[in-house]
C-alpha positions, 0 to 999 in steps of 0.5 A: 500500500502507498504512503497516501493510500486510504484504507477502505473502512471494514464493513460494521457487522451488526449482530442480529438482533429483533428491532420494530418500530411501532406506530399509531396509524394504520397500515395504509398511512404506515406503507405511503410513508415507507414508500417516501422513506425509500425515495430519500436515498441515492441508489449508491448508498442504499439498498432493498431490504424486506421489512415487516408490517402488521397491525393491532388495535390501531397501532402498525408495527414495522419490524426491520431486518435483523441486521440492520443499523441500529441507527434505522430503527431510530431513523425510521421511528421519527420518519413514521411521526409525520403519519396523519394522527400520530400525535408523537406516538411512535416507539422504537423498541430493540431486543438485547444485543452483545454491546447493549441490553434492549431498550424502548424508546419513544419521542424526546419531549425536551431534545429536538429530532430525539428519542429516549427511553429505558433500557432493560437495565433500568438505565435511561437512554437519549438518542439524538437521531440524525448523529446517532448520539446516544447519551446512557444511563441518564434519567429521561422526561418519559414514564419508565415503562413505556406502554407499547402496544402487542398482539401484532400479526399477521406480517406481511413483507414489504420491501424498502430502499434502506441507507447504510448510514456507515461505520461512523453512526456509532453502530453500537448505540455507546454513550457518546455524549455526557448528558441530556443537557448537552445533547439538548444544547448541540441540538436546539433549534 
């Protein structure tokens, strides 16, 4: 390799791990907005990933591939507020992975364009989404057991153009930022 040479980045493999968004508007509205969503991302940044729809009581929940991004889930749950009568009642909730336990989150009502919750540990949880930030274990604004919605079924498939965000999305949802304070600052409109 030359002395100017850039190594490529080795590709992040995510471990596999259940990630579902869950959103309160119906299957219709849900499937317009994942068809925008697929729009957003050039061709050479993106691929075609199957993802699951099912519905419940009013609620549509979007279950991503197993080895997506973390930072997808996060993305996709923001993406879906905009849903005709959601009224910020979104969650993102992913199973335990190696580097972190399963969490829940949901709108952040003091951090702009973030979310926060709990994780299974008992330990809060910020993630601002467009940096993939995450701020953990700091006490959040929202109950501590979030009420999400079950029962979901039948899936049915749906394919979605996905960005691969890249390696510097912080892939293992590791604390990034201090605190809540400091996140809300860097991100305040």
């Amino acid at each position: 390799m030359g002395l100017f040479s850039k190594k490529a980045p080795e590709p992040v493999a995510h471990p596999p791990v259940e990630r579902i968004a869950h959103v309160a508007a119906d299957l219709a509205a849900v499937r317009l907005r994942l068809d925008e969503y697929g729009t957003l991302w050039p061709p050479k940044r993106a691929a075609s990933h199957t993802l699951h729809l099912a519905t419940s009581g009013g609620w549509t929940a979007v279950r991503l591939p197993d080895a997506v991004h973390p930072w997808q889930l996060h993305n996709l749950a923001i993406w879906l507020l905009d849903c005709p009568g959601v009224d910020g009642r979104v969650f993102a909730v992913s199973a335990p992975a190696p580097t972190h336990p399963g969490y829940t989150l949901t709108l952040d009502p003091e951090v702009p364009d973030a979310l926060c919750g709990w994780d299974s540990n008992g330990d809060g949880w910020t993630v601002s989404v467009p940096s993939n930030e995450v701020v953990r274990p700091e006490a959040v604004p929202v109950d501590r057991v979030l009420a999400v919605p079950t029962g979901f079924g039948p899936w049915e498939p749906v394919e979605v153009l996905l960005e691969d965000p890249g390696a510097a999305m912080n892939p293992t949802n590791a604390p990034d930022v201090p605190s809540r304070e400091r996140l809300r600052r860097r991100h305040a409109y």
